[in-house]
N, C-alpha and C positions, 0 to 999 in steps of 0.2 A: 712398533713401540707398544708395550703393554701397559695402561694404564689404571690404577685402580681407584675408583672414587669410594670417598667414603661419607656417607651419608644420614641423618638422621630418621630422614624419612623416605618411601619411596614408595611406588605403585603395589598394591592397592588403595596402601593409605593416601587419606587423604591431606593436599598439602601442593603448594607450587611449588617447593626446591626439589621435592618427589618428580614432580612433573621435569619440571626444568632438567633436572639432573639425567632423566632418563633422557629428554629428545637429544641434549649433549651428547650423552652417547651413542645414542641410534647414528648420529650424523658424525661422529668421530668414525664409529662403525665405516658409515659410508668411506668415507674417506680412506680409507684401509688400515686403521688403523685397529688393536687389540683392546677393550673396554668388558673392568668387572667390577662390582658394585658391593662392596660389603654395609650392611645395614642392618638392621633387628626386624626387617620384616621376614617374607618368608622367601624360600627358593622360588626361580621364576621358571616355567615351561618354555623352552625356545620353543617359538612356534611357525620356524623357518623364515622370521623378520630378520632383519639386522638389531637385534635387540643385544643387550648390556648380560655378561651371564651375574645373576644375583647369590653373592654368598650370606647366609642369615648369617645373623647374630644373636648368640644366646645372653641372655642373664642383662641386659639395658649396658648404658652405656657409665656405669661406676667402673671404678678402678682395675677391677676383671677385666674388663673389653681391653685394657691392653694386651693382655697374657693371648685373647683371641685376634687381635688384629697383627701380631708381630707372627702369630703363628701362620696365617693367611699369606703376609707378607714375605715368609722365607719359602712358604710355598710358590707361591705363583712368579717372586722376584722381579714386580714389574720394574721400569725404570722409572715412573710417576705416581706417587701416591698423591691423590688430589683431594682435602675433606673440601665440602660442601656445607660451610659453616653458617646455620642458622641458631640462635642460642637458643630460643625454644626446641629446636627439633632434638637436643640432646639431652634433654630431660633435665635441665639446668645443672651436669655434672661438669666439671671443670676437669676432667679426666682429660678428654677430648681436647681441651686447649694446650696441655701437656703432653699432651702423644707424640708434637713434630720433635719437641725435649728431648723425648724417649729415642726415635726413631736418629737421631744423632750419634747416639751410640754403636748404629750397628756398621759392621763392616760392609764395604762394598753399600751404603746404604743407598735407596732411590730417592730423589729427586723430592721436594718437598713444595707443593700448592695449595695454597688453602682460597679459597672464594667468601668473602663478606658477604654475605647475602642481605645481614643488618649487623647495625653495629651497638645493637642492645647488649648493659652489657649482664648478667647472671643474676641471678638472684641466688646468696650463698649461704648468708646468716644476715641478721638483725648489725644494722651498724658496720659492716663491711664493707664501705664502700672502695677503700685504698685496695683490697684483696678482688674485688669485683675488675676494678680497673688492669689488676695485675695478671692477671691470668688469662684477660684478654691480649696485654699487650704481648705476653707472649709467646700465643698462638700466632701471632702474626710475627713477630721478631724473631722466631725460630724457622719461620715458612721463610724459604728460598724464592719462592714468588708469592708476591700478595695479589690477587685481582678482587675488583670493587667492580658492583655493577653500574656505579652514575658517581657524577661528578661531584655532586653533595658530599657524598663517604669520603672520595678521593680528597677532598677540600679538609676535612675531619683529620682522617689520620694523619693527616702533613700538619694539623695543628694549626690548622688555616681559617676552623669554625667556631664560636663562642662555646665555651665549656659546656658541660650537662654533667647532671648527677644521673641520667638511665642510659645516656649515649658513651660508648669509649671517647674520651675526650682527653689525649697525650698530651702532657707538655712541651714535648719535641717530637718533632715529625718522624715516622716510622723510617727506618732505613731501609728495610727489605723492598727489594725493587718491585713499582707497582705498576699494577696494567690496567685502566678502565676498558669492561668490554661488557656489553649491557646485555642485560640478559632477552630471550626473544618470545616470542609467545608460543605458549603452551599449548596452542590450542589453532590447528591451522583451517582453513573456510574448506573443509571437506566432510559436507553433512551426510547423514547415511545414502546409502543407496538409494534411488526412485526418491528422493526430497521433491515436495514440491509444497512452496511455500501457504498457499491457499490452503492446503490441506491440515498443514500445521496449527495454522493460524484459527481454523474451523475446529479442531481438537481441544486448543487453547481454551475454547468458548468466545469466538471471535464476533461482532459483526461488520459492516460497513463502516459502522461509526468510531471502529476501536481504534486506539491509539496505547500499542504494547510499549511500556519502560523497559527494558533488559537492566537489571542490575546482575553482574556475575561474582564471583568470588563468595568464602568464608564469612560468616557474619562477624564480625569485627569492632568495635567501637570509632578504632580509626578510619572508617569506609563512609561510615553515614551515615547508615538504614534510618536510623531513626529522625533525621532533618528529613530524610527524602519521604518516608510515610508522611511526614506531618507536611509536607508539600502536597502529597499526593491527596489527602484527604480534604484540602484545599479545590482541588480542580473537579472537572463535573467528571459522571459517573463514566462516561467513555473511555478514559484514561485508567490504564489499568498496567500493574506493576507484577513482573515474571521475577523473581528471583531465584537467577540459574546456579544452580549447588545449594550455597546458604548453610552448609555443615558448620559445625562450631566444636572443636575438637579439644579446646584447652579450657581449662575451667573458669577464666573471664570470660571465654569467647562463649559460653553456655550460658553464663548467668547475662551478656548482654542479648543471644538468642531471645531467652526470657523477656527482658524488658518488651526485644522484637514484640513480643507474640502477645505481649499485655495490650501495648500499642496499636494495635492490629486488631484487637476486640475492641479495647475502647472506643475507636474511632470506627467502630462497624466497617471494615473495609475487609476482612473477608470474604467478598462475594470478586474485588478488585486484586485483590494479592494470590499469585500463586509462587509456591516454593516447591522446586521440583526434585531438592535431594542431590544424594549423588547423580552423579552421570556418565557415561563415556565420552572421548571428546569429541567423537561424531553427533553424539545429542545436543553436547553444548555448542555446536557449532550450529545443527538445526536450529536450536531455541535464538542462535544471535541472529539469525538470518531472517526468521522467522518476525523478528522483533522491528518496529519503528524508530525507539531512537534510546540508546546505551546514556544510562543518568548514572555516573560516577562520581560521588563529591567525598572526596578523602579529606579528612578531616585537616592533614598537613599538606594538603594539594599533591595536585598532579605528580607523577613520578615515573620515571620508566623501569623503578624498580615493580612496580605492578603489575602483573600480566594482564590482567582482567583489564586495565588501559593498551596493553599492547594486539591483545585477542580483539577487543573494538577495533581498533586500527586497522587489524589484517584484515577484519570481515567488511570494512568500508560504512561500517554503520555509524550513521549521525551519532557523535557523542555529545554528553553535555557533560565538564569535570570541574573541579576547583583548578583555579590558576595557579601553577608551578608556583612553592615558596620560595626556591631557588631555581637560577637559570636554568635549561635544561640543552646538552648538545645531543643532537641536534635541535631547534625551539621548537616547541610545540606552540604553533600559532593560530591564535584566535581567530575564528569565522575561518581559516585554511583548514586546519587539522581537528578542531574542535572547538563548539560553543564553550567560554572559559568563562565562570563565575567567580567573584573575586573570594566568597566563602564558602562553607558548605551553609545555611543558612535558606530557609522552609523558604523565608520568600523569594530570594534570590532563584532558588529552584526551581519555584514554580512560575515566574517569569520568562524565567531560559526556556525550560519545556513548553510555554505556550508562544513563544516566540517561534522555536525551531520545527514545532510541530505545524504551524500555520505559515510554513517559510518553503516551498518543495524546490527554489533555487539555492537558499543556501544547505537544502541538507542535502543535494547537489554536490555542491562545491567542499563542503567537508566530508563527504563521500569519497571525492575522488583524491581530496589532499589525506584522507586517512591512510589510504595505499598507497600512495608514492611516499610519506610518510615510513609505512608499515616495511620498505623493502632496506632501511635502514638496519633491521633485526633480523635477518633471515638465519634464520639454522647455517645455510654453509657458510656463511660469512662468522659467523659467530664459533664456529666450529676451527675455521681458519686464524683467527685472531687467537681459541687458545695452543694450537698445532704451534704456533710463533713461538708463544711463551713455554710449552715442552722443549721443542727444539733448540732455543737459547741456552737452558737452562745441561740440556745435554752435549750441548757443543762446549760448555763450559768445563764439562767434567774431560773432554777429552784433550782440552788446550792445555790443561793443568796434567794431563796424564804426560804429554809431550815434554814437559817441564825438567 
């Protein structure tokens, strides 16, 4: 089965659905199956992995990118076109939400997937909101399968969650058949070659006394950074905060960067914060490993839509997060899987971190519930659940061809 995702983002850029998007394929690869990636970044080098072949995309993603993605499409002819819909990552064009529209027309057409990655919905003009809501609804009501990564979403588009003016919020539940299947971590516990944690840690600027925070992911507003500095600047000088990536790519997530970096002089804690950039995910795996205990406090709690909570998990490292606002399957369970704070809130933070850091049996025990946790998301299982959903979707065209 040939498959082609389409994407807004992908590797080099930086970005989780980038990330995500590619291990998908690497592990459809596996599985033997055919995976190609058209996106606006650039060609990729096969470099003898089982890697995704990458077709660019010229000109962004306006109303042109159709005239390129239909010509891609009678090329290659997969039987799955799958977008990988995040709204920011398509430069907020509602092109993309009208594509599967398009792709209805054609003859012999392939099989139509789209994955919610969030369900923000556009920003299109001033006072838009019914157009905002409309162009999301049907990008999903033209998809032949919808998949949602958490149960949240899933609850949303069935019209099962309280309205919002920034969320897709239907007044009737979407009919296109849907499939929760969460997404898994980006980022697996295989640090470079010759790792050896002391060594790291002595690099850091480490000594006996330290106590490394790991925060990972894009700076964000919805993440924290700024409860967690002003937690941080609370605790004594030992405690010191790694912020693995930290990139800020959209221009909120730059002017919140800012705030970051005001906060960070203000409170003299530049001698205590490091920000290390981009990374490979062999470094950011070194930096998790390297680290004492993963302080994640999202603004709208915990979720398995996060990697940077799922990448914790797989590395077994003590986490500290906000408690799920909604339930989450499977539960992430307190003092099991992770110290859970009922806010993100300075002192709530910094109680947890002095609790967990002076506790070496429970950071133990949520150690060990992080990875049996963590085997819940594994790439070939997740790889498996969407192989399901192609195959449905293909058996369907051929029961109807019997017809």
């Amino acid at each position: 089965m040939h498959i082609l995702m389409i994407t807004g983002e992908y590797p080099p850029a930086v970005g989780g659905v980038g990330d995500y998007t590619r291990q998908l394929g690497r592990e459809l690869i596996t599985q033997g199956q055919r995976v190609s990636v058209l996106t606006n970044g650039p060609a990729n080098e096969r470099d003898g992995r089982d890697e995704p072949a990458v077709i660019p995309l010229g000109g962004g993603w306006g109303w042109r990118s159709w005239s390129q993605a239909l010509r891609v499409i009678r090329l290659l002819t997969p039987e799955i076109v799958h977008i990988q819909y995040q709204t920011g990552a398509f430069d907020m064009q509602p092109a993309i939400n009208l594509l599967p529209w398009r792709l209805h027309r054609l003859p012999n057409r392939p099989r139509i997937v789209v994955t919610a990655h969030d369900l923000r919905l556009p920003y299109l003009l001033p006072k838009a909101d019914p157009l905002r809501g409309w162009v999301t609804q049907r990008l999903f009501a033209d998809a032949d399968a919808l998949i949602l990564t958490n149960t949240e979403d899933d609850d949303r588009v069935h019209a099962r969650a309280a309205p919002s003016r920034e969320l897709f919020s239907p007044c009737t539940a979407i009919q296109t058949p849907t499939t929760v299947i969460p997404i898994g971590s980006n980022i697996a516990p295989t640090p470079p070659a010759g790792f050896d944690r002391a060594d790291w840690r002595g690099w850091l600027g480490s000594d006996a006394q330290t106590i490394w925070l790991a925060y990972f992911g894009l700076l964000n507003r919805s993440k924290g950074v700024i409860e967690l500095l002003t937690a941080l600047a609370e605790l004594p000088p030992r405690f010191k905060l790694l912020i693995i990536g930290g990139g800020a790519p959209q221009p909120e997530d730059q002017r919140y960067a800012a705030e970051v970096q005001a906060l960070i002089a203000a409170r003299s804690l530049s001698d205590r914060v490091r920000i290390t950039g981009p990374c490979s995910e062999s470094d950011v795996s070194g930096y998790l490993l390297a680290s004492d205990l993963a302080v994640l406090p999202f603004l709208d709690g915990a979720s398995y839509r996060r990697g940077s909570l799922l990448a914790a998990l797989a590395h077994g490292i003590p986490t500290i997060a906000t408690a799920p606002s909604n339930p989450l399957n499977p539960a992430l369970e307190d003092q099991t899987h992770a110290l859970l704070v009922p806010q993100a809130e300075p002192a709530m933070l910094k109680a947890a971190i002095e609790r967990l850091s002076s506790d070496a049996e429970l950071r133990r025990l949520i150690a060990q519930g992080a990875r049996r946790l963590a085997e819940s998301f594994s790439w070939p299982r997740i790889a498996a659940q969407h192989e399901a959903v192609y195959h449905t979707l293909l058996r369907s065209i051929n029961e109807k061809a019997k017809l």
